[in-house]
Chimera marker file (.cmm) of the C-alpha trace (Angstrom):
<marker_set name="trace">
<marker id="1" x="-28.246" y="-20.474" z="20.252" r="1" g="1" b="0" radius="0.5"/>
<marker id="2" x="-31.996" y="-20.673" z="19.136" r="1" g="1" b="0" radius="0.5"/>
<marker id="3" x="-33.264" y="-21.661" z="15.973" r="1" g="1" b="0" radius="0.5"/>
<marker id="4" x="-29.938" y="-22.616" z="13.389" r="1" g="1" b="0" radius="0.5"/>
<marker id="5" x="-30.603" y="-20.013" z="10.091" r="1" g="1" b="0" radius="0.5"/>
<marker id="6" x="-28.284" y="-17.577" z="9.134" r="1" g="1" b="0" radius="0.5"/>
<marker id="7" x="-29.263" y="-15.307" z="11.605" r="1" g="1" b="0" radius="0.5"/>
<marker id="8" x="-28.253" y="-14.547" z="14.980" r="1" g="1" b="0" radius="0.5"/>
<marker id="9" x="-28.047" y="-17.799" z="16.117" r="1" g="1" b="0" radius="0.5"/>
<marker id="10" x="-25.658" y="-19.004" z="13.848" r="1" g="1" b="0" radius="0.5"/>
<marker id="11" x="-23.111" y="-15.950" z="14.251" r="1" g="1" b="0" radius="0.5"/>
<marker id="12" x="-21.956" y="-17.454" z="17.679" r="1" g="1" b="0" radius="0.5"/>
<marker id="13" x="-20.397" y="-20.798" z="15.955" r="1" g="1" b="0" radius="0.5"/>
<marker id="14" x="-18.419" y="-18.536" z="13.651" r="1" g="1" b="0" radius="0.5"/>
<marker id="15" x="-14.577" y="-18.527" z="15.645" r="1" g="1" b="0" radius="0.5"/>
<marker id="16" x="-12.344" y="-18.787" z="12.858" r="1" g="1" b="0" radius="0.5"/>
<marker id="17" x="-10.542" y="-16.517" z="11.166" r="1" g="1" b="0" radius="0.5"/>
<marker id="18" x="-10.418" y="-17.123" z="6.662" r="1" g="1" b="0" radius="0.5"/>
<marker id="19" x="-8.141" y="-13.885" z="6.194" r="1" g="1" b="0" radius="0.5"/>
<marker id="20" x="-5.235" y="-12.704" z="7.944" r="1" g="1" b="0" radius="0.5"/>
<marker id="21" x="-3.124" y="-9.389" z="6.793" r="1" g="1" b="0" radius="0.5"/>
<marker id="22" x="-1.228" y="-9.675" z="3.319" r="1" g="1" b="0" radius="0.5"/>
<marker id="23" x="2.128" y="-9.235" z="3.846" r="1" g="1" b="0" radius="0.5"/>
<marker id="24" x="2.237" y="-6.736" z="0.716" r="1" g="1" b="0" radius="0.5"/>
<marker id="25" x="-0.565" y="-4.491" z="1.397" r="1" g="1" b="0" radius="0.5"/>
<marker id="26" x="-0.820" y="-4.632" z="4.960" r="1" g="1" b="0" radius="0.5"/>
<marker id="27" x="-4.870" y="-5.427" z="4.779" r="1" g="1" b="0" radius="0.5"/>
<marker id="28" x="-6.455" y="-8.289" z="6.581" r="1" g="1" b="0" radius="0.5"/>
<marker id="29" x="-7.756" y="-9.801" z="2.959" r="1" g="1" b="0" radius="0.5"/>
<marker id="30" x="-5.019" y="-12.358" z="2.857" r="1" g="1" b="0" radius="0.5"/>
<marker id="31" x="-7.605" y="-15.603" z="2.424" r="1" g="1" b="0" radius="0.5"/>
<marker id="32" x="-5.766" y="-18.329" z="4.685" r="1" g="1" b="0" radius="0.5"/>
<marker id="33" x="-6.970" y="-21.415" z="2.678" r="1" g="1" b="0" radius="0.5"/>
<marker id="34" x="-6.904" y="-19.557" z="-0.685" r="1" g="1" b="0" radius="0.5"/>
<marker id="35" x="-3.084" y="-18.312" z="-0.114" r="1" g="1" b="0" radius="0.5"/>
<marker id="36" x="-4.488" y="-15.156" z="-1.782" r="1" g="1" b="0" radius="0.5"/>
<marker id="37" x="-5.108" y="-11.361" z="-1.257" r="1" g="1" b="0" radius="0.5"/>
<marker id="38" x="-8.341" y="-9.988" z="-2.071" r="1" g="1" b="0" radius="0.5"/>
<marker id="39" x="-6.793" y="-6.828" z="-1.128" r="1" g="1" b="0" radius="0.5"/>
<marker id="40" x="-4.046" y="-6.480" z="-3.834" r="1" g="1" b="0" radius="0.5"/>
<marker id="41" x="-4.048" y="-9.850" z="-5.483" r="1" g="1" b="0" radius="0.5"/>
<marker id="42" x="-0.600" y="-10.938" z="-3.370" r="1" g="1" b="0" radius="0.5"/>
<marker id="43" x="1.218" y="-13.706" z="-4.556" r="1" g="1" b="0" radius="0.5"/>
<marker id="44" x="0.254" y="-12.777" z="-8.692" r="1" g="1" b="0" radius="0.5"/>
<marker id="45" x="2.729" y="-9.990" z="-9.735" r="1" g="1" b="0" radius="0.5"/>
<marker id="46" x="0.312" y="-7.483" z="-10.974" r="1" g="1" b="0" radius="0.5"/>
<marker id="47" x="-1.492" y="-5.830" z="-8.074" r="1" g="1" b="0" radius="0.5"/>
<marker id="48" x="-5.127" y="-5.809" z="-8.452" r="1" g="1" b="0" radius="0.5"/>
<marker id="49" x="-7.161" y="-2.419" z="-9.523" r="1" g="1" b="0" radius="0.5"/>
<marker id="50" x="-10.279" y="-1.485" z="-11.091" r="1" g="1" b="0" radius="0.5"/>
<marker id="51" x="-11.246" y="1.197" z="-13.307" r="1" g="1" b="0" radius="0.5"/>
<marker id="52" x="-14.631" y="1.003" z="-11.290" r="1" g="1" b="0" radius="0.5"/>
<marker id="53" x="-12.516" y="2.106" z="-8.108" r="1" g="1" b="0" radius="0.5"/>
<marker id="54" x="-10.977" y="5.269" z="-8.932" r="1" g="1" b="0" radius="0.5"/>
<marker id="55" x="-11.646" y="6.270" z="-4.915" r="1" g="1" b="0" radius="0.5"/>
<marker id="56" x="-9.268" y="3.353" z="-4.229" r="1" g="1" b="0" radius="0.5"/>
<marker id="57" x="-6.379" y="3.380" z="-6.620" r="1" g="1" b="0" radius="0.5"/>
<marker id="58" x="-6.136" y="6.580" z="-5.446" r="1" g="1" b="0" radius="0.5"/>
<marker id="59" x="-6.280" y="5.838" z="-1.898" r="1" g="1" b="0" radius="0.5"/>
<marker id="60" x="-3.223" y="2.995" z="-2.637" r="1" g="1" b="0" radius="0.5"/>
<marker id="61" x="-1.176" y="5.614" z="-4.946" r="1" g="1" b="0" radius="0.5"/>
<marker id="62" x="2.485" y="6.682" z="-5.202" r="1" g="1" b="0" radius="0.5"/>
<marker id="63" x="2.191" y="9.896" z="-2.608" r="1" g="1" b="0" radius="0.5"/>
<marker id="64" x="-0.026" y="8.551" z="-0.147" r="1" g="1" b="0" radius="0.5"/>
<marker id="65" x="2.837" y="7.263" z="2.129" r="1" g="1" b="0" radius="0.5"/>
<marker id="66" x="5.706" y="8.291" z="3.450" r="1" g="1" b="0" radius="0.5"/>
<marker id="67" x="7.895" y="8.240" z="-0.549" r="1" g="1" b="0" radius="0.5"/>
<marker id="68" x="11.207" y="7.951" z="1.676" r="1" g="1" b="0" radius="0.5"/>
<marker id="69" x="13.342" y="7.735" z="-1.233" r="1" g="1" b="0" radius="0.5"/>
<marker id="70" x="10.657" y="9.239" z="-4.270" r="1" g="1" b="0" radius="0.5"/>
<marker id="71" x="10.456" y="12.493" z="-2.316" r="1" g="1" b="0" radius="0.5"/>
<marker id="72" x="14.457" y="13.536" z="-2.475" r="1" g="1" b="0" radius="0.5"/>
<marker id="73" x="14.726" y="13.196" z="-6.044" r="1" g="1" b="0" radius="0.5"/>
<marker id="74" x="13.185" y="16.212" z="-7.801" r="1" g="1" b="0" radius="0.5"/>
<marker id="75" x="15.784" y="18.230" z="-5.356" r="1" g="1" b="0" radius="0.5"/>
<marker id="76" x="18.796" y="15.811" z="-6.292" r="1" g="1" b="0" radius="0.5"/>
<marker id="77" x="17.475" y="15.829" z="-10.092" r="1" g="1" b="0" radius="0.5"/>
<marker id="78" x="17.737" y="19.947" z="-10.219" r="1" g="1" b="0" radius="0.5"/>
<marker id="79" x="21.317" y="19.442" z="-9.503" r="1" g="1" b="0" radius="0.5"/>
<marker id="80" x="22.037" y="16.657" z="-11.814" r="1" g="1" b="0" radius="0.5"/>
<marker id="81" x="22.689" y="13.995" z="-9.057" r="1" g="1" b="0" radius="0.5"/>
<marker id="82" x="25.881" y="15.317" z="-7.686" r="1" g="1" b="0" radius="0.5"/>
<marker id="83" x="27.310" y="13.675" z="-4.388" r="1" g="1" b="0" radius="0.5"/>
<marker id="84" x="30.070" y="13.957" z="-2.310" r="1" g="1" b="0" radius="0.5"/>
<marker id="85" x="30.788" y="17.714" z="-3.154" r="1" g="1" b="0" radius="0.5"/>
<marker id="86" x="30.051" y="21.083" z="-1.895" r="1" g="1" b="0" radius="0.5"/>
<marker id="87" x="27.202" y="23.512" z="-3.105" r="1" g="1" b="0" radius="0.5"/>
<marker id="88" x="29.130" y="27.074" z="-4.379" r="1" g="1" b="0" radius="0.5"/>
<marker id="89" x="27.857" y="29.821" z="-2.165" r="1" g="1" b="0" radius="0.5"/>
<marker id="90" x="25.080" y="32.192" z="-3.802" r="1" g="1" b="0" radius="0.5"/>
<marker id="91" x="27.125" y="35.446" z="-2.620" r="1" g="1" b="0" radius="0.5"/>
<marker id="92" x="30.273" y="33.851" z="-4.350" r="1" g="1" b="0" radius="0.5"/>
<marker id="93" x="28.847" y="32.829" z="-7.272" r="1" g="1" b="0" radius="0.5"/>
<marker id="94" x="26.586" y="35.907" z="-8.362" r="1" g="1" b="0" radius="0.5"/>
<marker id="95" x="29.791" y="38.119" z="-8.167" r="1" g="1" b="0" radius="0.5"/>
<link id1="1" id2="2" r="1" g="1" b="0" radius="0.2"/>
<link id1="2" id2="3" r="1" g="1" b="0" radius="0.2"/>
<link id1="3" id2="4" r="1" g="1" b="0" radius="0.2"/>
<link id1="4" id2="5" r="1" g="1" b="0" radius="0.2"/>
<link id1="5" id2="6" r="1" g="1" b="0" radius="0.2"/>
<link id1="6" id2="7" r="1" g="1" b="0" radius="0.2"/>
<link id1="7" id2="8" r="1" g="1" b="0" radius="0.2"/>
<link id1="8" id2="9" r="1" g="1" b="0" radius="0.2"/>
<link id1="9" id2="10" r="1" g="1" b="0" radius="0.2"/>
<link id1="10" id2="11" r="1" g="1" b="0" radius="0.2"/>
<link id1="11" id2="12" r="1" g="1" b="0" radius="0.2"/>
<link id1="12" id2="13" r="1" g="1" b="0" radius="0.2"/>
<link id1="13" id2="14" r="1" g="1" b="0" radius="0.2"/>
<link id1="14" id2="15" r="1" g="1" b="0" radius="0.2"/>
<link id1="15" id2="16" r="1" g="1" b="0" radius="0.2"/>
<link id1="16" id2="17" r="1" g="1" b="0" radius="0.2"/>
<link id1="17" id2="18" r="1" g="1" b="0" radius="0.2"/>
<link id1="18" id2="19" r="1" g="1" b="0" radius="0.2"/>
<link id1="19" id2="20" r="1" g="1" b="0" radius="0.2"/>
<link id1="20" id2="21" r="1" g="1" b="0" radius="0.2"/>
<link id1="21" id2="22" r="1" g="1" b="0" radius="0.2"/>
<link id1="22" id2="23" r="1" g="1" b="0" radius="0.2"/>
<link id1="23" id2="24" r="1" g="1" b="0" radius="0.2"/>
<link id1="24" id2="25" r="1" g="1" b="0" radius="0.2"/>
<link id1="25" id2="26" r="1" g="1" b="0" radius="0.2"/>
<link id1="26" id2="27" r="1" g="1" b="0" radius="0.2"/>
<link id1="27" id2="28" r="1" g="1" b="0" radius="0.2"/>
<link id1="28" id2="29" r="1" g="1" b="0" radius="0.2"/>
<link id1="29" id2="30" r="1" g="1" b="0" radius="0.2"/>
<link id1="30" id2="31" r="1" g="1" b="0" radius="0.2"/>
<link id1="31" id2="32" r="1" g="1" b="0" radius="0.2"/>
<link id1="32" id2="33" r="1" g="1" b="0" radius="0.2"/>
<link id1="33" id2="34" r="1" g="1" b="0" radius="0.2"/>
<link id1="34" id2="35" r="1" g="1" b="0" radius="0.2"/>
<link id1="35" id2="36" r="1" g="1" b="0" radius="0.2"/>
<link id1="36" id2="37" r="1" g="1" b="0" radius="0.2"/>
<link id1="37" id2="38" r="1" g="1" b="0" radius="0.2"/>
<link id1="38" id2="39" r="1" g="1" b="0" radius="0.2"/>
<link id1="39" id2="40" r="1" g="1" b="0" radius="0.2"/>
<link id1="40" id2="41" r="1" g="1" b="0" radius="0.2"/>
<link id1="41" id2="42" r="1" g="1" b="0" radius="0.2"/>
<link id1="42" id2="43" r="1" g="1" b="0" radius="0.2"/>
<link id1="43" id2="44" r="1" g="1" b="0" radius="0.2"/>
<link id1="44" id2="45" r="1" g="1" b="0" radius="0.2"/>
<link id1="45" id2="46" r="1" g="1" b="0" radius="0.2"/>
<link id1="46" id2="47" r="1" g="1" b="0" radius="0.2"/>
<link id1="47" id2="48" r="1" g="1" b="0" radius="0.2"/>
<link id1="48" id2="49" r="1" g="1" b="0" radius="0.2"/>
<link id1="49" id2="50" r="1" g="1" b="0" radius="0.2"/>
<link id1="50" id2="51" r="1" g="1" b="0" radius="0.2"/>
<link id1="51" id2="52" r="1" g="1" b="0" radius="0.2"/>
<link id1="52" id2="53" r="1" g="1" b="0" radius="0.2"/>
<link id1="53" id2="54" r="1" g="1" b="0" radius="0.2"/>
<link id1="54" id2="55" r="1" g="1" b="0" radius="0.2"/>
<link id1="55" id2="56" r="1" g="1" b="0" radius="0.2"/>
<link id1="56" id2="57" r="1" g="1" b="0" radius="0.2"/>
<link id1="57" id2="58" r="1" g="1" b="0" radius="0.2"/>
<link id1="58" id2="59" r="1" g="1" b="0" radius="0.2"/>
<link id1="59" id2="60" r="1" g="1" b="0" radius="0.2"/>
<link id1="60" id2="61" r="1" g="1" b="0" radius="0.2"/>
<link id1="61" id2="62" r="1" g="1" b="0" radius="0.2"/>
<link id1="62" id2="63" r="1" g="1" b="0" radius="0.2"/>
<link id1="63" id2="64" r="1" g="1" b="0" radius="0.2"/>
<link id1="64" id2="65" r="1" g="1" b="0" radius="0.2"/>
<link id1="65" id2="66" r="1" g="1" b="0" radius="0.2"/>
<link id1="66" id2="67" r="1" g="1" b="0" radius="0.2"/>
<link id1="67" id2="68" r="1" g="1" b="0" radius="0.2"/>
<link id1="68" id2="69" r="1" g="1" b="0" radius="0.2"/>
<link id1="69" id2="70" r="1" g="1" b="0" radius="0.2"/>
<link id1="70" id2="71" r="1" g="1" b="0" radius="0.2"/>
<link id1="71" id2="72" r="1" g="1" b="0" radius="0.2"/>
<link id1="72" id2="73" r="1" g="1" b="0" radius="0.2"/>
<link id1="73" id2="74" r="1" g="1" b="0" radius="0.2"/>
<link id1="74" id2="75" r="1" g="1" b="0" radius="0.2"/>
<link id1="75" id2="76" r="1" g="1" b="0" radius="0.2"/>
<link id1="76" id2="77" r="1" g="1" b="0" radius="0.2"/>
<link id1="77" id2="78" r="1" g="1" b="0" radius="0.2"/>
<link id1="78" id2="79" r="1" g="1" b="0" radius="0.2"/>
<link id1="79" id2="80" r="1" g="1" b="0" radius="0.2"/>
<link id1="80" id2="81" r="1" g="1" b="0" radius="0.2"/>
<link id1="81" id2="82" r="1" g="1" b="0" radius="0.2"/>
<link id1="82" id2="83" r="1" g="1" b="0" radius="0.2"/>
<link id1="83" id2="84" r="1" g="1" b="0" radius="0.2"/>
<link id1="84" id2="85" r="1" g="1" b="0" radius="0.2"/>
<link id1="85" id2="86" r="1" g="1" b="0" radius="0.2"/>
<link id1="86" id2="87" r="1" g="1" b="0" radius="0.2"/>
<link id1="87" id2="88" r="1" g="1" b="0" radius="0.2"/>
<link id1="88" id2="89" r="1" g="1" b="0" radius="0.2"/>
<link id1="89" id2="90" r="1" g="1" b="0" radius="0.2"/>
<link id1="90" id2="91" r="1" g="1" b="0" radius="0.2"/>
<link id1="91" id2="92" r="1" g="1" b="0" radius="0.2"/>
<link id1="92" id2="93" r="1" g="1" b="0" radius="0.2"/>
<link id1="93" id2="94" r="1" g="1" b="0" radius="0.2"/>
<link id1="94" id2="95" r="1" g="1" b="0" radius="0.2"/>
</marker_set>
């Protein structure tokens, strides 16, 4: 191992793991012994975001996934959340 600094000696004794992934951001910043996210600041309520990191709220923002229920709604909105009934043809309605 050579000499015992910081160097590269010492980086063979390092085997284990302090963060694992967060269960609410997906990163591996979840701190083991800590119980805490450095990610996103999982288990306090509000997530955590700078000012200082506008790069990375926008990276974590509402539209950068998949919005599986966020993306129907301006179409559903337009037609004032009706369900369970049939859309009046164009041809039939113009006349």
């Amino acid at each position: 191992m050579g000499k015992c600094g910081k160097g590269t000696g010492s980086f063979g004794k390092r085997r284990n793991k302090t963060h694992t992934s967060c269960r609410r951001c997906g990163r591996k910043s979840y701190h083991i012994q800590k119980q805490t996210c450095s990610g996103c600041n999982y288990p306090a309520a509000k997530k955590r975001s700078f000012q200082w990191g506008q790069k990375a709220i926008g990276r974590k923002t509402t539209g950068t996934g998949r919005m599986r229920h966020l993306k129907d709604l301006p179409r559903r909105f337009k037609n004032g959340f009706r369900e369970g009934s049939e859309a009046t043809p164009k041809i039939a309605a113009a006349v």
